[in-house]
C-alpha positions in Angstrom: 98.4 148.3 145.2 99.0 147.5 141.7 96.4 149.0 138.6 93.9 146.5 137.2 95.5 144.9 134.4 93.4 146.3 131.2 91.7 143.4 129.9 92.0 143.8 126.3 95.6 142.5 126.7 95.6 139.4 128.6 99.4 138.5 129.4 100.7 135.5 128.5 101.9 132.8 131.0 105.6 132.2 132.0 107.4 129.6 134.0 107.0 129.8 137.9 109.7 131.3 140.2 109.6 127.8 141.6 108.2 124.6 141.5 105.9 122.9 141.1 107.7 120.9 143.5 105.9 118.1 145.0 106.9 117.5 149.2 106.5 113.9 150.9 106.2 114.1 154.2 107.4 110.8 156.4 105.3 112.3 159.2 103.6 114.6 160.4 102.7 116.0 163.8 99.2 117.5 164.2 98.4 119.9 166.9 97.4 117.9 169.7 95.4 120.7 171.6 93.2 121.1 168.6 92.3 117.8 168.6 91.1 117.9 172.4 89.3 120.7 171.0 87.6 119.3 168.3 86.3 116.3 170.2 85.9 118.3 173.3 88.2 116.8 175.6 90.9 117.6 178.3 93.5 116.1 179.9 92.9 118.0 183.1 89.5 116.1 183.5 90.4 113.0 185.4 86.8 111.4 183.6 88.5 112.1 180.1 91.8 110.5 180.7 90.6 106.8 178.6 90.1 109.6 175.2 93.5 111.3 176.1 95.2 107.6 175.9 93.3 107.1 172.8 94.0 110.1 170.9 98.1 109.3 171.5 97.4 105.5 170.4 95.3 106.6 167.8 98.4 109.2 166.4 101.2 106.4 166.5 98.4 103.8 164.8 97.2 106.1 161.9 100.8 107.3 161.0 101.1 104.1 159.2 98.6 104.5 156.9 99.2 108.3 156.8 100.5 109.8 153.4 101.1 113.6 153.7 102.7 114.8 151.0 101.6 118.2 148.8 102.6 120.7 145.6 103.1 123.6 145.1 104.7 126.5 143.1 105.3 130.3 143.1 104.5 132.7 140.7 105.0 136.4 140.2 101.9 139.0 140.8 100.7 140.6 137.9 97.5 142.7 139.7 96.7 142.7 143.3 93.8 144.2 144.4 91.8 145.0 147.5 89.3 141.8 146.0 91.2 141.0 143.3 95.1 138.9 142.2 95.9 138.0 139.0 99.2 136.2 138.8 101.9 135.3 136.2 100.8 132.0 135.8 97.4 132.9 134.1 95.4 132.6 137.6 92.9 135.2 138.8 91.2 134.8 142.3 88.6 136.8 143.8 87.5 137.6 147.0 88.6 139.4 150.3 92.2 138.8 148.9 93.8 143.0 149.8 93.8 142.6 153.9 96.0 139.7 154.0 98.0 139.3 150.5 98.3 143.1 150.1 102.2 144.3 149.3 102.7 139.9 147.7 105.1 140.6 144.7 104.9 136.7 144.3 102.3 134.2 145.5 102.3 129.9 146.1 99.5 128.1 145.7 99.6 124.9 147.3 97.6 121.5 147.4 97.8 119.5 150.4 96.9 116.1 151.6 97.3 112.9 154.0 95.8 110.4 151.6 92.1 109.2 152.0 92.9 106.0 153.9 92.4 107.6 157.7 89.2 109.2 156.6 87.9 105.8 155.7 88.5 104.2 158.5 87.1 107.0 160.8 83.9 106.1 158.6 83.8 102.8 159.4 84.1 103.1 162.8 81.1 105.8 163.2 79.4 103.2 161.2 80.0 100.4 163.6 78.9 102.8 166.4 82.1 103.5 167.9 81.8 107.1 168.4 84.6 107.8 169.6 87.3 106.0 167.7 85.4 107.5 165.0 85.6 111.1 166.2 89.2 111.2 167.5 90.4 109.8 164.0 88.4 112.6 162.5 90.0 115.1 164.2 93.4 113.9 163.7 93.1 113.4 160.4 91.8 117.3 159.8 94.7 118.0 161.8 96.9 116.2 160.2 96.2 117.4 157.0 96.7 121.1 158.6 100.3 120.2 159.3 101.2 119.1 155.9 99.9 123.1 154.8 102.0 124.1 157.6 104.7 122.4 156.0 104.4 124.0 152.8 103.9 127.2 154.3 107.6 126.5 156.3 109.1 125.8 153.0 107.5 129.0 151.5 109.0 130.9 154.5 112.8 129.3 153.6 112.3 130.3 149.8 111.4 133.9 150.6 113.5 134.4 153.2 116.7 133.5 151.2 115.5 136.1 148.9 115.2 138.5 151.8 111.6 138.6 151.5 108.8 137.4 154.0 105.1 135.2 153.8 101.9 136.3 154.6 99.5 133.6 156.1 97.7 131.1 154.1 94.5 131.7 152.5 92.0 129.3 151.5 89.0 129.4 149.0 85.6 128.8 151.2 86.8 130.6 154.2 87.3 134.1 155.3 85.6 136.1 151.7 86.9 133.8 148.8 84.4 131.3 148.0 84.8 127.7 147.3 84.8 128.1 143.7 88.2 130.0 143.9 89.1 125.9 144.1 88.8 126.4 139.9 91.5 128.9 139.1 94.0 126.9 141.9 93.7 123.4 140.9 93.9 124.7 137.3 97.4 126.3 138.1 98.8 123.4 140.5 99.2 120.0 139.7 97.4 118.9 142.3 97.3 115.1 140.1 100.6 115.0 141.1 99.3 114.4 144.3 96.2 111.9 143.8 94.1 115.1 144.8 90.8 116.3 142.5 87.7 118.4 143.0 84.3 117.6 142.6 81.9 119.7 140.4 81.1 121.6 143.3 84.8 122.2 144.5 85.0 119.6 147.3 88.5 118.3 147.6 89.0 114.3 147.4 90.3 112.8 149.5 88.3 115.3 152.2 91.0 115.8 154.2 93.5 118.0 152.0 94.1 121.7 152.1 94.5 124.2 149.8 95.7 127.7 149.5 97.4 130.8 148.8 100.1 132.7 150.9 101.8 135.6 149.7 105.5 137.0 149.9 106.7 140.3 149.6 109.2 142.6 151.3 110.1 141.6 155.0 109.2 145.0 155.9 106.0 144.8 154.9 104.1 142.0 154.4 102.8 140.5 157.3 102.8 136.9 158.9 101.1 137.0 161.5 97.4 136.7 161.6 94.8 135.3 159.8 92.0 135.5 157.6 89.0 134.7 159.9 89.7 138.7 161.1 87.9 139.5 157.9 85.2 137.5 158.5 82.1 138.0 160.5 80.2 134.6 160.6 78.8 133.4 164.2 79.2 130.4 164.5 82.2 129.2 162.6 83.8 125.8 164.1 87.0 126.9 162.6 87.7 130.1 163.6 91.1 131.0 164.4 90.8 134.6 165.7 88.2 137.2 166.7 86.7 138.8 163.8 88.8 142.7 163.3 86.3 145.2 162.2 88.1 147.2 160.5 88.9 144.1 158.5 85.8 143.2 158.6 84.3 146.1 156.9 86.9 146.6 154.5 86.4 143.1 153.1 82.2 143.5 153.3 82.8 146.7 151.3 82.6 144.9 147.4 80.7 142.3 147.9 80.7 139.4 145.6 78.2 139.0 142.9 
């Protein structure tokens, strides 16, 4: 890894590699398994099949309403550290950033969204008591808006590859060691208006369901796409969680803990 930057001489911010480039999607297709999932349905329970019907009416209705689009941009690495990057653009993010960005020579960061109209309705209908419209709309809206990241992630992927380089997975502030206020230093590098997307004061995203992110590139032959943060992190009982928790990844990231 690269030598902390000394801080006495901040560098001055250049033009991205790329971007921003802003991506409209004319639809998406969210992962219908994790939608069973979230709701806790399955389509080899005879009793469930009425919610299996409704979760593929509810995917054709909400399309229409449905605006996935996102931004983003790629900058060079200036610093990367095993809780520290510091890019070309200015941006410095913190957290358990070395286990899954390590060997990055560039990094995107990325907004994502599918608009705020679905998450309103799924609202309205847990308001008017119907549960389960309500629920199912949920879950393919968060879904949804994972398949606009995937999206940019794919798009990421074509970029580095042409340059004969390769993309870690995404990494997201509030999960996995990088707190939610890593939100700060991202929306203040992308141009996430672009998009309609903000933060709050205490970095919630609106509209709710949008993504946001880092994923790193860096020689094919090391960098490594596969896997994902949540092997760094040890939390019980996380709804989320994508894979078992590594130890060793685990310990490395627990070893500097934020203040």
């Amino acid at each position: 890894m690269s030598v902390r930057p000394n801080a006495a001489q901040p560098h001055a911010e250049v033009a991205p590699l790329f971007g921003p480039r802003v991506l409209r999607l004319p639809r998406v297709d969210p992962d219908r398994v994790a939608i069973y999932k979230l709701v806790g349905v399955s389509p080899e329970r005879p009793a469930h099949r009425r919610w299996i019907e409704l979760v593929e009416t509810l995917l054709a209705d909400l399309r229409r309403i449905m605006r996935p689009r996102a931004v983003f941009r790629i900058d060079g690495v200036v610093a990367l550290e095993a809780r520290r990057v510091v890019l070309t653009s200015g941006a410095t993010f913190d957290g358990a950033i070395g286990q899954f960005l390590k060997h990055s020579t560039m990094m995107a960061t990325y907004v994502a969204t599918i608009g705020s109209a679905v998450e309103r309705l799924s609202r309205a209908w847990l308001k008017a008591g119907k549960v389960m419209q309500g629920a199912i709309t949920d879950a393919i809206a968060s879904e949804s808006a994972e398949a606009v990241a995937q999206a940019v992630q794919d798009e990421v992927r074509a970029w580095a590859r042409a340059r004969g380089c390769d993309i870690t997975p995404r990494y997201s502030p509030g999960y996995c060691g990088m707190t939610v206020r890593q939100q700060v230093p991202l929306f203040a590098t992308v141009a996430a208006d672009r998009i309609n997307v903000r933060i709050t004061p205490s970095c919630l995203m609106l509209p709710v369901k949008s993504t946001s992110g880092l994923i790193g590139i860096g020689p094919a032959d090391k960098v490594a796409p596969g896997g994902y943060p949540c092997e760094a992190c040890t939390h019980p009982n996380c709804m989320q969680r994508r894979a078992p928790a590594n130890p060793e990844f685990a310990r490395c990231a627990c070893e500097a803990p934020e203040a």
